[in-house]
ROVEXVO-31914 format. One line per field, with one value per atom (N, C-alpha, C): residue in one letter; x negated, y, z. Coordinates in Angstrom, 2 decimals, m for minus. Each point is the difference from the previous one (the first is absolute). Layout:
BEGIN
aa A	...
u X	...
v Y	...
w Z	...
This chain:
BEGIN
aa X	X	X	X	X	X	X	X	X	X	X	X	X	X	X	X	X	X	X	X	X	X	X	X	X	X	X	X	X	X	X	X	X	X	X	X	X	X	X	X	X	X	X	X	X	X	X	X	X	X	X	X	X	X	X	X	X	X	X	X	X	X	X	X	X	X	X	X	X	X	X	X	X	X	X	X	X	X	X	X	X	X	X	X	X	X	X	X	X	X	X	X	X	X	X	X	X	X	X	X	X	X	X	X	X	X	X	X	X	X	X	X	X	X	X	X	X	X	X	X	X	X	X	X	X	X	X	X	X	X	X	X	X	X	X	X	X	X	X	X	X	X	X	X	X	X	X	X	X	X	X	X	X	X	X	X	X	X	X	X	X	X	X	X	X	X	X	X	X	X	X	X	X	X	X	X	X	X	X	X	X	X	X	X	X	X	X	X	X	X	X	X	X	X	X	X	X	X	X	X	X	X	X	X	X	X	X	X	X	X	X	X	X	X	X	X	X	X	X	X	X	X	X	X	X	X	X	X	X	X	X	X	X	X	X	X	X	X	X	X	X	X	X	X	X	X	X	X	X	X	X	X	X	X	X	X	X	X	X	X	X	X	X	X	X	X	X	X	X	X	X	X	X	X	X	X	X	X	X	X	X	X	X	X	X	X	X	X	X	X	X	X	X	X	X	X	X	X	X	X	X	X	X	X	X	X	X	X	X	X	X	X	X	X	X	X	X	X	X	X	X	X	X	X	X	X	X	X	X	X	X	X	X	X	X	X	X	X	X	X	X	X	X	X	X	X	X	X	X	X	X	X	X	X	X	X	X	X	X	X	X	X	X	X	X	X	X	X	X	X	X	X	X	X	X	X	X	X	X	X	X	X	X	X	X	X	X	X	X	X	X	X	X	X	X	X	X	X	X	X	X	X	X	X	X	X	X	X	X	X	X	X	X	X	X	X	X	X	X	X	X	X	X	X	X	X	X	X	X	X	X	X	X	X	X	X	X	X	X	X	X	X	X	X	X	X	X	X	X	X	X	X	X	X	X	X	X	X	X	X	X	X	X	X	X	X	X	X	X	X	X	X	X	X	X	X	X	X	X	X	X	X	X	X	X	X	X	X	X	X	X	X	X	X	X	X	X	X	X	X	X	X	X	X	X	X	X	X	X	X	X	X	X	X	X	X	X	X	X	X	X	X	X	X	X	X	X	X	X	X	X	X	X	X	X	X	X	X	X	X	X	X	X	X	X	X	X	X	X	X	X	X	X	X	X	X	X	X	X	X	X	X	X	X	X	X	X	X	X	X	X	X	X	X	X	X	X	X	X	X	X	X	X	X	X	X	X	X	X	X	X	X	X	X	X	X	X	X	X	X	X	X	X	X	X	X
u m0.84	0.84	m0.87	0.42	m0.75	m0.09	m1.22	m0.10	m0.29	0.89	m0.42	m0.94	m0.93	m0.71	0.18	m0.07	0.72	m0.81	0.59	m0.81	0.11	0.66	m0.10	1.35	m0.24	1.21	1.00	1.25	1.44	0.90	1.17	0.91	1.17	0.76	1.29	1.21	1.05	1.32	0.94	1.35	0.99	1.08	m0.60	0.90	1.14	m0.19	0.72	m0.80	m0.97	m1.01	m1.14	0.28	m0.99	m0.81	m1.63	m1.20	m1.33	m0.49	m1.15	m0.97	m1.33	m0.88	m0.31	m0.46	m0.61	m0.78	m0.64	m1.59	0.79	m0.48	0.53	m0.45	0.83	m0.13	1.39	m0.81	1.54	1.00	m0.24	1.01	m0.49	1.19	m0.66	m0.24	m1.14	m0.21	m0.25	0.62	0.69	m1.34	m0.23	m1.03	0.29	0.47	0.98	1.21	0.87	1.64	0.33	1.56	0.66	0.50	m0.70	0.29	1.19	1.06	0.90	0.15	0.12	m0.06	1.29	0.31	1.04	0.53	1.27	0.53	m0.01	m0.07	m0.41	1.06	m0.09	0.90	0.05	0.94	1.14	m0.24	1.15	m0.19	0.20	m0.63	0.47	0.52	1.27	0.73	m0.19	0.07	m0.11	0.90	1.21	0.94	0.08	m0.52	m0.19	1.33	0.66	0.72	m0.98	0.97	m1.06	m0.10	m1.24	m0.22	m0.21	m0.63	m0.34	m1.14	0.45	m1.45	m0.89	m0.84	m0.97	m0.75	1.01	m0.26	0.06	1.72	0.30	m1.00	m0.92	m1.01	m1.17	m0.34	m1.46	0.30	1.79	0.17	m0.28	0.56	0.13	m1.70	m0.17	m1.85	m0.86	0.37	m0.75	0.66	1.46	0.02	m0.05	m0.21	m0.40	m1.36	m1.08	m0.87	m0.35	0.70	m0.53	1.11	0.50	1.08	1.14	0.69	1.58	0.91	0.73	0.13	1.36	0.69	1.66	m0.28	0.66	0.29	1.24	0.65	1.01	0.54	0.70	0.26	1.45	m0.29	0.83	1.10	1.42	0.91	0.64	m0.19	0.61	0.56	0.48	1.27	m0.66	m1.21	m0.98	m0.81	0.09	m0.78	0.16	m1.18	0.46	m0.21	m0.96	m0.20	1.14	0.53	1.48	m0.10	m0.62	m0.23	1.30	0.67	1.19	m0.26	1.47	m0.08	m1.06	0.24	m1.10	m1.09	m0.30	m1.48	m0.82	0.64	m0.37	m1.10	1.09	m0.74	m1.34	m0.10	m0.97	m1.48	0.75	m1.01	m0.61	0.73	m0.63	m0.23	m0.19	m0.46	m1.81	0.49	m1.79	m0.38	0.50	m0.51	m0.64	0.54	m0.36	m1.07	m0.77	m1.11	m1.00	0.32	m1.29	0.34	0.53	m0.31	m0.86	0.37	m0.85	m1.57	0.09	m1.28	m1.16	0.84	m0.82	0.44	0.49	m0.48	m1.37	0.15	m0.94	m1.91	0.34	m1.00	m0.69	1.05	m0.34	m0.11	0.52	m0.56	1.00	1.15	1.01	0.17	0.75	0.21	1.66	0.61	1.47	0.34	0.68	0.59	0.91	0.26	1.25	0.74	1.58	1.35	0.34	0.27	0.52	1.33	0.50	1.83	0.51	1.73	0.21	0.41	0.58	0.42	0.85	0.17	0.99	0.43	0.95	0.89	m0.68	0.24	m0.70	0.84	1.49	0.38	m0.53	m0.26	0.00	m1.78	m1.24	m1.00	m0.02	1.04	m0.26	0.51	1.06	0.49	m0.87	m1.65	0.04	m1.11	m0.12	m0.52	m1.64	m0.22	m1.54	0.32	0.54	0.14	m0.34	m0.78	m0.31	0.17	0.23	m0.10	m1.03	m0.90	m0.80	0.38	m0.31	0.56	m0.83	m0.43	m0.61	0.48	m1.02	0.14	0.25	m0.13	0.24	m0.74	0.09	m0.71	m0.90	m1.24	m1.18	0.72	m0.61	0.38	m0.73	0.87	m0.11	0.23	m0.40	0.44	1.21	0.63	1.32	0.50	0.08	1.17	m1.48	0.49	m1.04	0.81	1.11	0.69	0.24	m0.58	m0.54	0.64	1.04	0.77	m0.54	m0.47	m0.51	1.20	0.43	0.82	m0.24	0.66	m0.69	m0.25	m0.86	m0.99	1.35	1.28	0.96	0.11	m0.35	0.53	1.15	m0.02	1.65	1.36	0.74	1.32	0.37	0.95	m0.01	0.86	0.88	1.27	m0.72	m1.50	m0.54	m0.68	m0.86	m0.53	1.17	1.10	1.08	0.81	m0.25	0.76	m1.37	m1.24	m0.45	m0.41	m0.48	m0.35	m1.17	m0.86	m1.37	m1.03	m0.92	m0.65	m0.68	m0.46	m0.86	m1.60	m1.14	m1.06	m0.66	m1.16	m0.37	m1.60	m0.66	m0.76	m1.09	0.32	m1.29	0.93	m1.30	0.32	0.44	m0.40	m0.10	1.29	0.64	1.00	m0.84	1.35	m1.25	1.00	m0.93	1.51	0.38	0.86	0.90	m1.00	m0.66	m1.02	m1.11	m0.62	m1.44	0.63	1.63	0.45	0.23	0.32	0.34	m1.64	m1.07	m1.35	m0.59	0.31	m0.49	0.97	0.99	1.04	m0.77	0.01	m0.29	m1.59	m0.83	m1.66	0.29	0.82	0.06	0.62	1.42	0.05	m1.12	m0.23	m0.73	m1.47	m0.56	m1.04	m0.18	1.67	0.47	m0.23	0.42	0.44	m1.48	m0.85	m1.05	m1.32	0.58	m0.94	m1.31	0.23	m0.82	0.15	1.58	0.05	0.83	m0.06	0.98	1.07	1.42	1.00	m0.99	1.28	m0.29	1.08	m1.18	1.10	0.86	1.52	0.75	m0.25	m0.30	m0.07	m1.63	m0.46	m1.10	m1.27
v m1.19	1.19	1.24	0.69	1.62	0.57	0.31	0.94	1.68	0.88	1.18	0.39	0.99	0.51	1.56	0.97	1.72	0.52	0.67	0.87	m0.70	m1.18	m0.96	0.76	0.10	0.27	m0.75	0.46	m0.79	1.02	m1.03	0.86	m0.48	1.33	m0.72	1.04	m0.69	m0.19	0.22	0.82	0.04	m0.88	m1.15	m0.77	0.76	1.51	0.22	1.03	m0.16	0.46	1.03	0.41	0.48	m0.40	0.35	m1.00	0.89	m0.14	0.87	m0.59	0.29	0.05	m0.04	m1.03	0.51	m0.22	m0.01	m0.10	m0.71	m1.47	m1.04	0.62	m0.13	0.34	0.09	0.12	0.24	0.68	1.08	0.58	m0.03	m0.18	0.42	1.00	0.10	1.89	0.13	0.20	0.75	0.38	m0.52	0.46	0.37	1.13	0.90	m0.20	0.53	0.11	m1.60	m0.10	m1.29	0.31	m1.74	0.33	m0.41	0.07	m0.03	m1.08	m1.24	m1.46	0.38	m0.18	0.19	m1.55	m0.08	m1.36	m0.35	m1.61	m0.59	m0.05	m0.02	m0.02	m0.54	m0.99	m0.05	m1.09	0.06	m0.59	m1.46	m1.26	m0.96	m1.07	m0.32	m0.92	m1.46	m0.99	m1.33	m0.81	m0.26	m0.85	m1.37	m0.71	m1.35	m1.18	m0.62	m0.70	m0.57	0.17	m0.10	m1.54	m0.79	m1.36	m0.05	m1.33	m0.51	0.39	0.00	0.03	1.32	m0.14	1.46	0.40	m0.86	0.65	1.52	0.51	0.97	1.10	m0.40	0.94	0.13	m1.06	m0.02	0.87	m0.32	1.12	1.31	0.24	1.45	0.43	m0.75	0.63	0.14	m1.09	0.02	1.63	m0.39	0.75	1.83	m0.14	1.27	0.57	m0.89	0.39	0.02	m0.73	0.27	1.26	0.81	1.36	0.20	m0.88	m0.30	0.73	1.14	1.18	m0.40	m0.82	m0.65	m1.81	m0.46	m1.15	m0.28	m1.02	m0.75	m1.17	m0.26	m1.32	m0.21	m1.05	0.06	m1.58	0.26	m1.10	m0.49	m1.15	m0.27	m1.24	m0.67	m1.18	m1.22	m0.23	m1.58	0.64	1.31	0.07	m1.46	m0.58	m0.60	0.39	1.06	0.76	1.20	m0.29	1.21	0.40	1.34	0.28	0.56	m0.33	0.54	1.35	0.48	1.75	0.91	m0.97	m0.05	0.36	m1.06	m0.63	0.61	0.42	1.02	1.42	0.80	1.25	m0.65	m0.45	m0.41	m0.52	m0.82	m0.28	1.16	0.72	1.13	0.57	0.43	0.95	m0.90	m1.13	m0.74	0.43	m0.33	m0.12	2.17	0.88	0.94	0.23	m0.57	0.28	m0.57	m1.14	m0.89	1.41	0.57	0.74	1.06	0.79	0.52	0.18	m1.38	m0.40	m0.27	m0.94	0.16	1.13	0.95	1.30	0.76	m0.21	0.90	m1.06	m1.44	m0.96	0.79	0.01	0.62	1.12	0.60	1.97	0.25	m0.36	0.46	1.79	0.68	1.11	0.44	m0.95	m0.21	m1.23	0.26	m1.51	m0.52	m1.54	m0.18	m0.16	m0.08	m0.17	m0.98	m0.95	m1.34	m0.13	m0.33	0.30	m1.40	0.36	m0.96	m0.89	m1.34	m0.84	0.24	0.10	0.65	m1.47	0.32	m1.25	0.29	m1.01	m0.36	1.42	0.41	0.49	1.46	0.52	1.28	0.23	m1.09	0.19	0.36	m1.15	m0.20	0.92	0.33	1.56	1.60	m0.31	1.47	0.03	1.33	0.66	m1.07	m0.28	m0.23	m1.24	m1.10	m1.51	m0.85	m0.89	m1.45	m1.05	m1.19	m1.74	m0.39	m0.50	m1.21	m0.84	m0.70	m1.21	m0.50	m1.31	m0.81	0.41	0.47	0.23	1.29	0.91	1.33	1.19	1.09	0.88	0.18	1.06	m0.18	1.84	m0.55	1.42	1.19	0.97	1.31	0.84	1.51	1.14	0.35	m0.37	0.90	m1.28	m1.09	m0.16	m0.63	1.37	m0.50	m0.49	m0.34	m0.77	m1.56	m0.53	m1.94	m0.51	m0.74	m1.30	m0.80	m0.94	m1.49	m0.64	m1.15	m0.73	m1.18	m0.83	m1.36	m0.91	m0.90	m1.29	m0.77	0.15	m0.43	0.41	1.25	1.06	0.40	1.17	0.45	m0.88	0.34	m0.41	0.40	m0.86	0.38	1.13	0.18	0.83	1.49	m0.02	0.76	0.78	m0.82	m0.15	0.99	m1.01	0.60	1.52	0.11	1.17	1.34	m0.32	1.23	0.37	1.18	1.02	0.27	m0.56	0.14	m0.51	0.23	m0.68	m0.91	m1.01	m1.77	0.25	0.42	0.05	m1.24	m0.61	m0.93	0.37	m1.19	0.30	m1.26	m0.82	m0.63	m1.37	m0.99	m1.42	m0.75	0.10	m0.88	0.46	m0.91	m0.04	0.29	1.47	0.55	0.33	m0.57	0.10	2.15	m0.08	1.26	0.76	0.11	0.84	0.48	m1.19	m0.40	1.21	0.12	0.24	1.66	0.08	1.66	0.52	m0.43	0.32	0.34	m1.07	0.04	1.42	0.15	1.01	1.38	m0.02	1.18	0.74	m1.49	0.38	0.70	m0.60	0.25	1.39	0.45	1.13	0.92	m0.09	1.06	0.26	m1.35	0.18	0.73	0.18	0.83	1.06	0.51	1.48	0.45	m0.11	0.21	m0.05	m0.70	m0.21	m0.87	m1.01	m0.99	m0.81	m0.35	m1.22	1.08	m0.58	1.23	m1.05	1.05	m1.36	m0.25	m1.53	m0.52	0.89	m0.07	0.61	m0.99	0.37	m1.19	m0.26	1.01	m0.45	m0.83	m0.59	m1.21	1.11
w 0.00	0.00	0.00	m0.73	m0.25	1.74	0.16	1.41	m0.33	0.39	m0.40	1.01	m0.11	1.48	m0.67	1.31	m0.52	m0.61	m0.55	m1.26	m1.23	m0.52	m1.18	m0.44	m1.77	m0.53	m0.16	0.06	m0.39	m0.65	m0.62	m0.30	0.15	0.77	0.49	m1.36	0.37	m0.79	0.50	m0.81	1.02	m0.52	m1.01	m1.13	m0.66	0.12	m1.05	m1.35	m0.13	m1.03	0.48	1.36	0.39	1.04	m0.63	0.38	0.55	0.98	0.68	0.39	m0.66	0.96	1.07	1.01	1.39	0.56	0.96	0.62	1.13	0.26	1.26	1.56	0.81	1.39	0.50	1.78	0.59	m0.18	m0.97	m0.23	m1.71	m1.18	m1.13	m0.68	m0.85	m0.46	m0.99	m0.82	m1.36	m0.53	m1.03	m0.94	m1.69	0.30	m1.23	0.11	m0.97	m0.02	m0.37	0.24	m0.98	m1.46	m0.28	m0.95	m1.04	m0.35	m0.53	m1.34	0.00	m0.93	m1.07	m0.49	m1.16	0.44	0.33	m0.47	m1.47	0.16	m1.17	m1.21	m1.27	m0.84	m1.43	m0.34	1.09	1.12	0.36	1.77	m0.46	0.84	m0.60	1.08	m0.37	0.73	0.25	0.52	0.31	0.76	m0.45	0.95	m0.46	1.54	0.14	1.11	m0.59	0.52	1.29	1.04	1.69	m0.25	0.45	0.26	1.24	0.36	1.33	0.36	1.55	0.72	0.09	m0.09	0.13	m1.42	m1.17	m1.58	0.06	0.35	m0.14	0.56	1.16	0.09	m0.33	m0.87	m0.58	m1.29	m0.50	m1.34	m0.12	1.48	0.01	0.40	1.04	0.00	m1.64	m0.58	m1.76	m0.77	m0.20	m0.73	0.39	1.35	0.98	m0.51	m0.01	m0.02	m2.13	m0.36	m1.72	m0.17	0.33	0.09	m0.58	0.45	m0.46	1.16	m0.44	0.25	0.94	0.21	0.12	m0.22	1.37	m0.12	0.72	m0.95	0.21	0.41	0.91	0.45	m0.61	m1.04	m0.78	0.31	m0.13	0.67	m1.85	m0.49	m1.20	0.57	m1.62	0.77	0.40	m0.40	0.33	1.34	0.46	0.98	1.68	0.31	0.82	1.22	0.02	1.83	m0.17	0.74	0.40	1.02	0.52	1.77	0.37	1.04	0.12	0.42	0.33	0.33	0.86	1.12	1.50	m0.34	m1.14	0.20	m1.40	m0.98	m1.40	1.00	0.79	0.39	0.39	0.91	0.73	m0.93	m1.14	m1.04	m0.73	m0.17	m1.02	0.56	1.81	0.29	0.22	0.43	m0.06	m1.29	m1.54	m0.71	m0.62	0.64	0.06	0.79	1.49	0.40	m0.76	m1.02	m0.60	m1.08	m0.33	m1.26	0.25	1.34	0.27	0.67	0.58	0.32	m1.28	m0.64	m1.81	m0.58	m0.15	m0.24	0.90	0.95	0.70	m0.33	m0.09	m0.50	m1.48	m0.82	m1.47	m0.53	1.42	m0.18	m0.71	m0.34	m0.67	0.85	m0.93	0.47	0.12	m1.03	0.09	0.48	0.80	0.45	m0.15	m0.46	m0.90	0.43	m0.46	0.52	0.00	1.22	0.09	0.82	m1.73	0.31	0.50	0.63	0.46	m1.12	0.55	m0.75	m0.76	m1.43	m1.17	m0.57	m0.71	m0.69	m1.77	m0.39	m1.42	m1.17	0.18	m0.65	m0.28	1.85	m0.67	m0.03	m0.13	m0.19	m1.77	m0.27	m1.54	m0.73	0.46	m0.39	m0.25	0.79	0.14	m1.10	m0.11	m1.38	m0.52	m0.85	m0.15	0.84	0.15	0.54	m1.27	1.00	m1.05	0.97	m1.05	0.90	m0.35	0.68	m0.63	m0.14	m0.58	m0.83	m1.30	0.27	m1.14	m1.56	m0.60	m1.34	m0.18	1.09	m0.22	m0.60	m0.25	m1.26	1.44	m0.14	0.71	1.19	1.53	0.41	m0.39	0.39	m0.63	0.65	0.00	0.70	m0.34	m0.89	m0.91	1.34	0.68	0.87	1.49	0.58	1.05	1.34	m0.05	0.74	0.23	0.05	m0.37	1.54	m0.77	1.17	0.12	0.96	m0.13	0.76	m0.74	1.00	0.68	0.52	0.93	m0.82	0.50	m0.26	m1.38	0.74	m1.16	m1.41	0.19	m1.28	0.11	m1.02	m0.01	0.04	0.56	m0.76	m1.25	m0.59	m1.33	m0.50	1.30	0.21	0.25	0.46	m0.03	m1.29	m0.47	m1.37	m0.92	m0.46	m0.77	0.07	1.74	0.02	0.14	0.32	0.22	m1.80	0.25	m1.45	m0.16	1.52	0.25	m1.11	m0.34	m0.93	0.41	m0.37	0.64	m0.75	1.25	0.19	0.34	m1.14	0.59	0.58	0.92	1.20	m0.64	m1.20	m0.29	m0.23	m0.13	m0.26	0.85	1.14	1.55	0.60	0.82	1.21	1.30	0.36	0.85	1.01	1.62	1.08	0.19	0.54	m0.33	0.68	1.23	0.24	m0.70	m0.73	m1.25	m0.99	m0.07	m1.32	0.28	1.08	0.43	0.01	0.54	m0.02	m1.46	m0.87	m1.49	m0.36	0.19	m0.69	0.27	1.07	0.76	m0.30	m0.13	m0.32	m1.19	m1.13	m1.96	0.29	0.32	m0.10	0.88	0.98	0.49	m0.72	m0.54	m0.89	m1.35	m0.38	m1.33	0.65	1.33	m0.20	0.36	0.58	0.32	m1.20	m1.12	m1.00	m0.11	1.08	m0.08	m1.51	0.16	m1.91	m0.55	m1.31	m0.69	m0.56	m0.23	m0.88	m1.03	m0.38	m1.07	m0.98	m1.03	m1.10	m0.95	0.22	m0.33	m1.69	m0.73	m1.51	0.18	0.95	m0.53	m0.26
């Protein structure tokens, strides 16, 4: 584990884009003004049908730290972890300290929004939404909203009725966490300009 001793630089955050300089000690001391991060653009979304166990928080730590701006705990019709009423708050408020703990790990300067549990309809509904789904055109910024659903896949009742477009994530069957991580790395790697699209005319 990192040991600071005083006088070593850091920089603290107020996770909402502004970021300062400071000189470590008992008290901290400002070394110049803050400085003001532009949120990222556009913002990019990730809603993952909740699984078992302590998946749901290794997702959110990954896709926390590669800078996926909004995450979703997403409820579709094959979902098989259903937290009841009680027991939802309580989850997402855990799954909000791992976001911010891997924010503060990755020096993030915005910290992301980890919404509660939403139903499949009105994820797929909103502006810039995609499904993944096998055989799908490659992701993209033009829909930076990417559903992953459970280990099952969609329903078909799903499939048929949304308008969303079907993003595919590669060759391999990939469990719904593997699949929200891959989503999340590709768009954020577009917007940042690490890969560039593919250009669809070949």
């Amino acid at each position: 584990m990192l040991r600071l001793r005083p006088g070593d630089p850091v920089t603290v955050s107020d996770g909402a884009g502004g970021r300062l300089a400071c000189r470590f000690g008992p008290a901290l001391e400002p070394m110049g003004e803050v400085e003001a991060v532009p949120r990222p653009n556009p913002q990019v979304t990730v809603a993952f049908a909740v699984v078992k166990g302590q998946r749901p928080e290794w997702a959110v730590q990954k896709l926390t730290e590669i800078g996926v701006d909004r995450i979703v705990l997403l409820l579709s019709a094959r979902s098989v972890v259903r937290w009841p009423a009680g027991e939802a708050g309580t989850q997402v408020a855990r799954l909000r300290r791992v976001a911010r703990e891997a924010s503060m790990q990755s020096r993030r300067v915005w910290l992301p929004v980890v919404d509660v549990v939403t139903p499949f309809e009105a994820m797929a509904a909103e502006p810039g939404a995609a499904l993944a789904h096998p055989g799908g055109v490659p992701p993209s910024l033009e829909h930076p909203v990417v559903l992953i659903g459970p280990e099952g896949g969609w329903d078909e009742a799903e499939l048929a009725g949304s308008r969303a477009v079907l993003v595919g994530l590669g060759p391999s069957v990939l469990r719904t966490e593997t699949a929200a991580v891959v989503a999340g790395t590709l768009l954020c790697a577009l917007r940042a300009g690490v890969v560039t699209p593919t250009d669809p005319g070949g």
